[in-house]
C-alpha positions in Angstrom: 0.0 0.0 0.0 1.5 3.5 -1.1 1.5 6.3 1.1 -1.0 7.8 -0.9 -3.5 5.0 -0.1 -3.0 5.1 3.5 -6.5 5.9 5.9 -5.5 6.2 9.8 -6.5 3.3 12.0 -8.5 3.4 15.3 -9.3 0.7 17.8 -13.4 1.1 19.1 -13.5 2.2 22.6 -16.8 0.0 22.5 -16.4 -3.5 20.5 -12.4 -3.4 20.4 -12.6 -3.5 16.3 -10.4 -1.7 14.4 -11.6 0.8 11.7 -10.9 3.5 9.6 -10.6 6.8 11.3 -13.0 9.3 9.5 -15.6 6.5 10.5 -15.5 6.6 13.9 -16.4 8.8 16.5 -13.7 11.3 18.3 -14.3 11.6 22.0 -11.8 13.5 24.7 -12.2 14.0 28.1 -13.2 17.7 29.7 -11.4 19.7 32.2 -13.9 18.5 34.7 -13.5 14.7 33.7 -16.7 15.0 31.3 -16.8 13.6 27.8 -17.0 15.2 24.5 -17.6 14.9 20.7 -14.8 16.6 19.5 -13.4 15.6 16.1 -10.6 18.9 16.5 -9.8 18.9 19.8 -5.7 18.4 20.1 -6.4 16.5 23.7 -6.0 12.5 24.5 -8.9 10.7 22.8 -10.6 7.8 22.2 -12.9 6.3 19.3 -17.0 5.1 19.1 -18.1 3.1 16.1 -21.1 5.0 15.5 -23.4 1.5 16.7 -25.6 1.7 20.2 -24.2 -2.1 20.7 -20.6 -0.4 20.8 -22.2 2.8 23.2 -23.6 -0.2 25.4 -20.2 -2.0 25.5 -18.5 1.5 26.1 -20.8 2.4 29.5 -19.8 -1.7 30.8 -16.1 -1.1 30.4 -14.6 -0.1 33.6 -11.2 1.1 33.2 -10.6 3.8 30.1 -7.2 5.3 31.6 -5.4 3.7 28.5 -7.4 5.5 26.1 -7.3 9.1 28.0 -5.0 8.8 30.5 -7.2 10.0 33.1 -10.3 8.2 34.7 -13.7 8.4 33.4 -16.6 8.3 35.6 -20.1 6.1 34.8 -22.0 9.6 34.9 -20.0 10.9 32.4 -20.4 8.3 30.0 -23.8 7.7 30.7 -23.9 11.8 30.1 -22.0 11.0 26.4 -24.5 8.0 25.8 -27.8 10.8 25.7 -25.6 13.0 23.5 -24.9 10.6 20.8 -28.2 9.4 21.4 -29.7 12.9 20.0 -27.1 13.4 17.5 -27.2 10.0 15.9 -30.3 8.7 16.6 -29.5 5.1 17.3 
């Protein structure tokens, strides 16, 4: 595969599948240890396939500190569930 061919690769917070980047979702963590959709932000992030089976998986998951170096609590990503829940509609 030439450079020019190349799409970026990122692991599913949710399911653990690997996908294309531009597919998935972008989240980062606030200054007050909340969640965000934030495709721009240059902060630690993760990735959600945009799938409520993956969301679901994501809420049962205990430890995120790999993903954002910091802890993530079940409020916050039940918070992030309702948002992608009115964005995407799933």
């Amino acid at each position: 595969m030439s450079k020019r061919d190349y799409r970026a690769q990122r692991t599913c917070l949710g399911c653990g599948a690997r996908e294309e980047q531009a597919r998935l979702i972008r989240l980062v963590v606030g200054a007050q240890g909340d969640l965000k959709i934030d495709r721009s932000a240059e902060a630690r992030g993760g990735y959600l396939h945009v799938a409520r089976a993956c969301w679901q998986a994501f809420l049962r998951r205990k430890s995120l500190h790999r993903a954002f170096r910091a802890e993530v609590s079940k409020d916050a990503k039940e918070e992030l569930i309702r948002e992608l829940m009115k964005r995407y509609g799933e």
